[in-house]
MMTF fields as JSON, N, C-alpha, C and O atoms, coordinates in Angstrom:
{
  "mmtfVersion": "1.0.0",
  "mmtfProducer": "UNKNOWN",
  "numBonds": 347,
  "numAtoms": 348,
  "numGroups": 87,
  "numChains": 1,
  "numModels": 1,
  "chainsPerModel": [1],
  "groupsPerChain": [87],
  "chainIdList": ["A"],
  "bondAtomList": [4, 2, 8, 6, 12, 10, 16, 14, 20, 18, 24, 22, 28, 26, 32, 30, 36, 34, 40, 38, 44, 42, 48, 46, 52, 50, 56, 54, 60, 58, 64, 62, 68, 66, 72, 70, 76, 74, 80, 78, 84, 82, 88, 86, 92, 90, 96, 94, 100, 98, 104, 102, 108, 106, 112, 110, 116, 114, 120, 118, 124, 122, 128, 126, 132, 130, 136, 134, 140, 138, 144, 142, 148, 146, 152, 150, 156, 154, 160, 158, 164, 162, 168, 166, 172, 170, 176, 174, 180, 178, 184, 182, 188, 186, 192, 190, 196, 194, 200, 198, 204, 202, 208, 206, 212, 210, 216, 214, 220, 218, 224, 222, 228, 226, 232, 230, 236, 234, 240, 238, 244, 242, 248, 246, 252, 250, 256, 254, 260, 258, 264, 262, 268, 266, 272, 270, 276, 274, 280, 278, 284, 282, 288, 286, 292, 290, 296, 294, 300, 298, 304, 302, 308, 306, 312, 310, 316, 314, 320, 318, 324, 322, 328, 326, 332, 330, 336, 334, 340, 338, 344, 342],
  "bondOrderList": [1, 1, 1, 1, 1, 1, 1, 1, 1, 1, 1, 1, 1, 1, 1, 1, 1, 1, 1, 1, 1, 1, 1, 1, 1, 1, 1, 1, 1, 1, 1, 1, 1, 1, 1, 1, 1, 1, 1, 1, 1, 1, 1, 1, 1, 1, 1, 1, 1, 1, 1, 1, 1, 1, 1, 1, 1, 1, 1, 1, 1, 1, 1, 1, 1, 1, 1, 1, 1, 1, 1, 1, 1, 1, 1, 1, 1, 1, 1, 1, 1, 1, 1, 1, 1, 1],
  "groupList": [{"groupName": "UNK", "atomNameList": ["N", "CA", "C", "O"], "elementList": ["N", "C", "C", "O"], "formalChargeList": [0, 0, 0, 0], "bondAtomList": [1, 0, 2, 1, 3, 2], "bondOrderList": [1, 1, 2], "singleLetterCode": "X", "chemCompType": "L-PEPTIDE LINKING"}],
  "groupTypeList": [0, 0, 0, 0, 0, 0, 0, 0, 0, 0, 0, 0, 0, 0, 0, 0, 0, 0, 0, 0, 0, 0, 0, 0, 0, 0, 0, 0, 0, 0, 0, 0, 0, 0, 0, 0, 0, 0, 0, 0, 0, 0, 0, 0, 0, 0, 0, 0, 0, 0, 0, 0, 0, 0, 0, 0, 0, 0, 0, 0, 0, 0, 0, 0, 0, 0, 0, 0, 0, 0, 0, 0, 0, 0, 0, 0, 0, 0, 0, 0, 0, 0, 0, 0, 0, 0, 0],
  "groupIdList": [1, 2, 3, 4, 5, 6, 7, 8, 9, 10, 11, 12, 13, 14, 15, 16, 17, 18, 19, 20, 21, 22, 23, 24, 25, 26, 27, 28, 29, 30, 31, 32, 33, 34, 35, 36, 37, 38, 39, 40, 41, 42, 43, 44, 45, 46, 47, 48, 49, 50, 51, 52, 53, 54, 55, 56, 57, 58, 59, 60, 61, 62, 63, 64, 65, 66, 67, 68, 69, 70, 71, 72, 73, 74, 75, 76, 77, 78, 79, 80, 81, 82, 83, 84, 85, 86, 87],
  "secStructList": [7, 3, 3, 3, 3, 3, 3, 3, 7, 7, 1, 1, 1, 7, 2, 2, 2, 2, 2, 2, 2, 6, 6, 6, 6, 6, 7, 7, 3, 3, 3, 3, 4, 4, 4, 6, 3, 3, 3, 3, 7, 7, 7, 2, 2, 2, 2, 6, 6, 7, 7, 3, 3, 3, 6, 6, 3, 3, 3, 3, 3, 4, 4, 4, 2, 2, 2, 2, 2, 2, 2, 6, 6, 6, 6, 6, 7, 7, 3, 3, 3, 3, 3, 3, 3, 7, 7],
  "xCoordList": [40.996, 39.914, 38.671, 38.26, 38.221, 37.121, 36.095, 35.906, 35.23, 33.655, 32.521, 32.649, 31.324, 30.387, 28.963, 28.379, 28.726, 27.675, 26.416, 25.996, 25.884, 24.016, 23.635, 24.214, 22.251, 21.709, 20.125, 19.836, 19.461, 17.878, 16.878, 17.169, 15.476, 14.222, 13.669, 14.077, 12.56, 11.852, 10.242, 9.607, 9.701, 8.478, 7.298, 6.1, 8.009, 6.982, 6.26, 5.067, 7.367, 7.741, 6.574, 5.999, 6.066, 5.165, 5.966, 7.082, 5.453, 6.048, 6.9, 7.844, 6.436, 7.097, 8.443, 9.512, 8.236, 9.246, 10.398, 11.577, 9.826, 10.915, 11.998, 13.22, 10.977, 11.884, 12.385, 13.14, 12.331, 12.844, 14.328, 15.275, 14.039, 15.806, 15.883, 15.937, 15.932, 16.577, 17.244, 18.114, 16.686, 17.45, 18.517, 19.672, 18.079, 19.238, 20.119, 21.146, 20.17, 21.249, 22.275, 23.464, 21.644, 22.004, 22.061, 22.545, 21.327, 21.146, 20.622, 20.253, 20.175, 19.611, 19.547, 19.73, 19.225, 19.446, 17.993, 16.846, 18.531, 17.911, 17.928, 18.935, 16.472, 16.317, 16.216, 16.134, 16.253, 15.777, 15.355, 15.851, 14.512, 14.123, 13.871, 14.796, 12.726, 12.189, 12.837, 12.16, 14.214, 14.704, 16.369, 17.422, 15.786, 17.371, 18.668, 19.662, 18.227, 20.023, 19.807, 18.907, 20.821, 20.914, 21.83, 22.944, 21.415, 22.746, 22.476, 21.391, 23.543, 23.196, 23.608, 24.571, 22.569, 22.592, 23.626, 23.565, 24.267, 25.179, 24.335, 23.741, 24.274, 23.845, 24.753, 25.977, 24.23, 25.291, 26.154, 27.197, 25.766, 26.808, 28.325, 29.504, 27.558, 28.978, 29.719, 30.882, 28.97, 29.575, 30.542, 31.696, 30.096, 30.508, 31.721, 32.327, 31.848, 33.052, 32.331, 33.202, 30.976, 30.815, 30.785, 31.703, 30.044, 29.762, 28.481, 28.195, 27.728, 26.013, 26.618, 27.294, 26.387, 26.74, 25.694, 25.925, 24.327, 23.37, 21.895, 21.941, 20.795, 19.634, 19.333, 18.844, 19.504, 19.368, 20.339, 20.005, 21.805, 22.914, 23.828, 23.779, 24.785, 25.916, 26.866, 26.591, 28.46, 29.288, 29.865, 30.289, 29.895, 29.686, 31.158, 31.475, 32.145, 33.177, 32.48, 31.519, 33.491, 32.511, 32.59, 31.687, 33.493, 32.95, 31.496, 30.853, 31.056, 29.579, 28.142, 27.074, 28.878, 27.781, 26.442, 25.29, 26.683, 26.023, 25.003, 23.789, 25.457, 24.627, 23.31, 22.112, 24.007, 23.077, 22.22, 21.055, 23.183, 21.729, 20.803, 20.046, 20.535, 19.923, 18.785, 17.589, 19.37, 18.127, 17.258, 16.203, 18.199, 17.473, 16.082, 15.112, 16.635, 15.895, 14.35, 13.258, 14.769, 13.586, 12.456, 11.266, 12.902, 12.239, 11.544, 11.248, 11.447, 10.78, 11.587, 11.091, 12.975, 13.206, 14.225, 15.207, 13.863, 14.461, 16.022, 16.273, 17.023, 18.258, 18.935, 18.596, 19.925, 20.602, 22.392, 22.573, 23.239, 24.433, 25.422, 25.516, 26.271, 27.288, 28.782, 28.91, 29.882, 30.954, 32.017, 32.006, 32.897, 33.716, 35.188, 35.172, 36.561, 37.935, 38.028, 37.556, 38.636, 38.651, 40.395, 40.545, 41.29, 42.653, 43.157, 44.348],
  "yCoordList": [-76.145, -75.832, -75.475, -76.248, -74.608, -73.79, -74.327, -74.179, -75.115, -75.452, -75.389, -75.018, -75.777, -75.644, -76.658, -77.169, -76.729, -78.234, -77.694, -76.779, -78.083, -77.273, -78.834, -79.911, -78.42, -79.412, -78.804, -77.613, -79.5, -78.824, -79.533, -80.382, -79.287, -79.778, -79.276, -78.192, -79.936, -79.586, -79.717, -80.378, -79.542, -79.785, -78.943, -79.226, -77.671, -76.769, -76.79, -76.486, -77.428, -77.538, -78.263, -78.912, -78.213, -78.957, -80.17, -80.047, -81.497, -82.346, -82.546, -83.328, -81.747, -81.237, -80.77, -81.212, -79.774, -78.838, -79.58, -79.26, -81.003, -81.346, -82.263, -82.336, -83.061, -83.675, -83.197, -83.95, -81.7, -80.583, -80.908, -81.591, -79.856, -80.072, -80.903, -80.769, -82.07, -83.58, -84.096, -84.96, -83.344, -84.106, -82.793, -83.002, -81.657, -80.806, -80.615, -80.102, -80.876, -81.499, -82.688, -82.625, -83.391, -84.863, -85.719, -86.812, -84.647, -85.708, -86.638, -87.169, -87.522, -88.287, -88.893, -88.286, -90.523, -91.38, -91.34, -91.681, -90.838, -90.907, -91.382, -91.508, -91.824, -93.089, -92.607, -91.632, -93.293, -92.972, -94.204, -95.326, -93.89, -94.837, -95.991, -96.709, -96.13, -97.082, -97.253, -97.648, -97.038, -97.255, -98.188, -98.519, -98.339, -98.602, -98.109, -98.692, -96.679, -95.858, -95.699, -96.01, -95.164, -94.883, -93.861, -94.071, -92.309, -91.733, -90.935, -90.453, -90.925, -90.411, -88.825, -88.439, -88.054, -86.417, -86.246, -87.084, -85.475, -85.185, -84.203, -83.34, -84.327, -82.599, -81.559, -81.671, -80.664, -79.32, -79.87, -79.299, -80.655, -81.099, -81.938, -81.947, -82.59, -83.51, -82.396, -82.064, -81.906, -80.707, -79.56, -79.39, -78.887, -78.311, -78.672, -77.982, -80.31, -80.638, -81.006, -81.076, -81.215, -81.253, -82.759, -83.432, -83.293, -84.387, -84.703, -83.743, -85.588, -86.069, -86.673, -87.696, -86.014, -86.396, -87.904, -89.112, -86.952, -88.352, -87.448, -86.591, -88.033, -87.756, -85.855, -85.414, -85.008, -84.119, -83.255, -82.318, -83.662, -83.403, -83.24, -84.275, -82.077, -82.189, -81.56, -81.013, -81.43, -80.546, -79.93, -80.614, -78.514, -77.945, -77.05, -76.798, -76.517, -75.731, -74.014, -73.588, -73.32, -72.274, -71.373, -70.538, -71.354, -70.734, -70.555, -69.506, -71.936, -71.929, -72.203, -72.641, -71.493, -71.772, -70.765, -71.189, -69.706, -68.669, -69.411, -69.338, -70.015, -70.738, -71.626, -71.409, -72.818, -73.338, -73.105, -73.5, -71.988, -71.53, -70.75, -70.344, -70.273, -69.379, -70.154, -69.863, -71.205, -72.348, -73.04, -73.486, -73.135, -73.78, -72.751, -73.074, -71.619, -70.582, -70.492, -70.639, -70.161, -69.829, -70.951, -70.685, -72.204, -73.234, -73.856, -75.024, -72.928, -73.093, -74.035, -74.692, -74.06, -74.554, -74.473, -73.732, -75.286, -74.972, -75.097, -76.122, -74.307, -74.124, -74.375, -73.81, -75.147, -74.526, -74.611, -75.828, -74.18, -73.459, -73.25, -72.405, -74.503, -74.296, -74.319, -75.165, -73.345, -73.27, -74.239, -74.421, -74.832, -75.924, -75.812, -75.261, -76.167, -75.544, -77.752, -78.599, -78.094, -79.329, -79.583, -79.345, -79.966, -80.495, -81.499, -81.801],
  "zCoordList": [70.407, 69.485, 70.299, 71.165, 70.101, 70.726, 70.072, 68.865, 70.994, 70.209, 71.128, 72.294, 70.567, 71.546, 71.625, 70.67, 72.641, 73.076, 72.85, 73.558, 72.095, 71.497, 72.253, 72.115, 73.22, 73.673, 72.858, 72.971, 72.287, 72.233, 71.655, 70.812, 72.034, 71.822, 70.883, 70.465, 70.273, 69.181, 69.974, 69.153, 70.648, 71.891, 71.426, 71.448, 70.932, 69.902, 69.186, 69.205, 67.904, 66.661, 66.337, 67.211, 64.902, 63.979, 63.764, 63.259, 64.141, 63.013, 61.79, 61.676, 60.926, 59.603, 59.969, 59.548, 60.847, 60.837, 61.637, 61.484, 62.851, 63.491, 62.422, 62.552, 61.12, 60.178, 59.395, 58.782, 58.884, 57.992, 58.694, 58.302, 60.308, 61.501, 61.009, 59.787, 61.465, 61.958, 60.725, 60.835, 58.861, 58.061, 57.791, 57.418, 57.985, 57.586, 58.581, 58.136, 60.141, 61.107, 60.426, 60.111, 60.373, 60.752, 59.042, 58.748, 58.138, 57.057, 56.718, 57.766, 55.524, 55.239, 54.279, 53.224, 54.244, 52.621, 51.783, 52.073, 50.771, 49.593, 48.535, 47.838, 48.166, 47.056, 45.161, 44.414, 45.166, 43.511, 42.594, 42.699, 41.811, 40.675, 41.687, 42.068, 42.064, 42.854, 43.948, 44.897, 44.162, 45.284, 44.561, 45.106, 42.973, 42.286, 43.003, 43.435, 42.954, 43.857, 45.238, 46.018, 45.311, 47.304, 47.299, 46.819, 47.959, 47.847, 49.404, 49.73, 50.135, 51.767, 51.389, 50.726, 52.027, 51.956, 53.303, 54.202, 53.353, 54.384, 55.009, 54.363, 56.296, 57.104, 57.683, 57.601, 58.201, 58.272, 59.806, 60.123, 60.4, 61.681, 60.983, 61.336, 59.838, 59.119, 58.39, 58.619, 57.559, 56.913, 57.78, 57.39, 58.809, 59.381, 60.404, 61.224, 59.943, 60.92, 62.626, 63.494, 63.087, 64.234, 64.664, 64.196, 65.333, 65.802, 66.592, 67.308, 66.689, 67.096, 68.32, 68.211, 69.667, 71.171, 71.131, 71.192, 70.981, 71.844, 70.956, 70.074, 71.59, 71.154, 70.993, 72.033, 70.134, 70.555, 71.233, 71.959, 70.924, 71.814, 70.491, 69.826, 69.815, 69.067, 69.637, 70.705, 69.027, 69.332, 68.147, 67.215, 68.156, 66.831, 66.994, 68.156, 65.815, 66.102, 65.967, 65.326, 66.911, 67.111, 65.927, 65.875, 64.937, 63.5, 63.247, 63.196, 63.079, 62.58, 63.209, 62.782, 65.058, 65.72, 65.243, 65.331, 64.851, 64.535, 63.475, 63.667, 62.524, 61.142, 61.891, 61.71, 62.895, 63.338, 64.215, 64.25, 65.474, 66.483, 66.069, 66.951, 64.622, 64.126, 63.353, 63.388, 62.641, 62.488, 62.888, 62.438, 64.452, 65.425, 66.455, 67.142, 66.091, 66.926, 66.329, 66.878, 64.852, 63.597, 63.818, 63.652, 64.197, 64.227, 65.808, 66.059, 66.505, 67.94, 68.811, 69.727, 68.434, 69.364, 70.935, 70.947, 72.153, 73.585, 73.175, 72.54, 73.405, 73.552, 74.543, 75.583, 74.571, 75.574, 75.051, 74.994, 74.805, 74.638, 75.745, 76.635, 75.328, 76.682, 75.784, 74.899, 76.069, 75.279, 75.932, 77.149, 75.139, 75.408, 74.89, 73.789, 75.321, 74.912, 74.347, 75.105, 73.121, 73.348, 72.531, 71.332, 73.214, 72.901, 71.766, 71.694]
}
């Protein structure tokens, strides 16, 4: 399976814009009615089948590298893109 290692910074980025990424990466729990419900938002790394290496570190399948390095670009941030074969 052909995938690929997105390492990258947000160092640019507005504030706003680094918690915009970080919940549409990675996702996030959300409350309701005071905090009555709880329902966890999935992000496009779970969705997409990838996995969260480390701080700032995923491994993504290369179908949908195009979706995310393009989000990541729009949004000021340092790249770096290394391709990976994984068994």
């Amino acid at each position: 399976m052909k995938v690929f290692i997105v390492s990258y910074t947000l160092k640019k980025a507005k504030q706003s814009q680094r918690l915009m990424i970080h919940r549409l990466l990675y996702g996030y729990k959300d409350f309701s009615n005071n905090g009555a419900y709880s329902y966890q938002r999935k992000g496009l790394i779970e969705i997409y089948n990838g996995k969260k290496i480390n701080r700032g570190v995923f491994i993504i399948p290369s179908k949908f590298k195009d979706k995310i390095i393009s989000l990541l670009e729009e949004n000021k941030a340092d790249l770096q893109v290394i391709p990976a074969v994984l068994h």
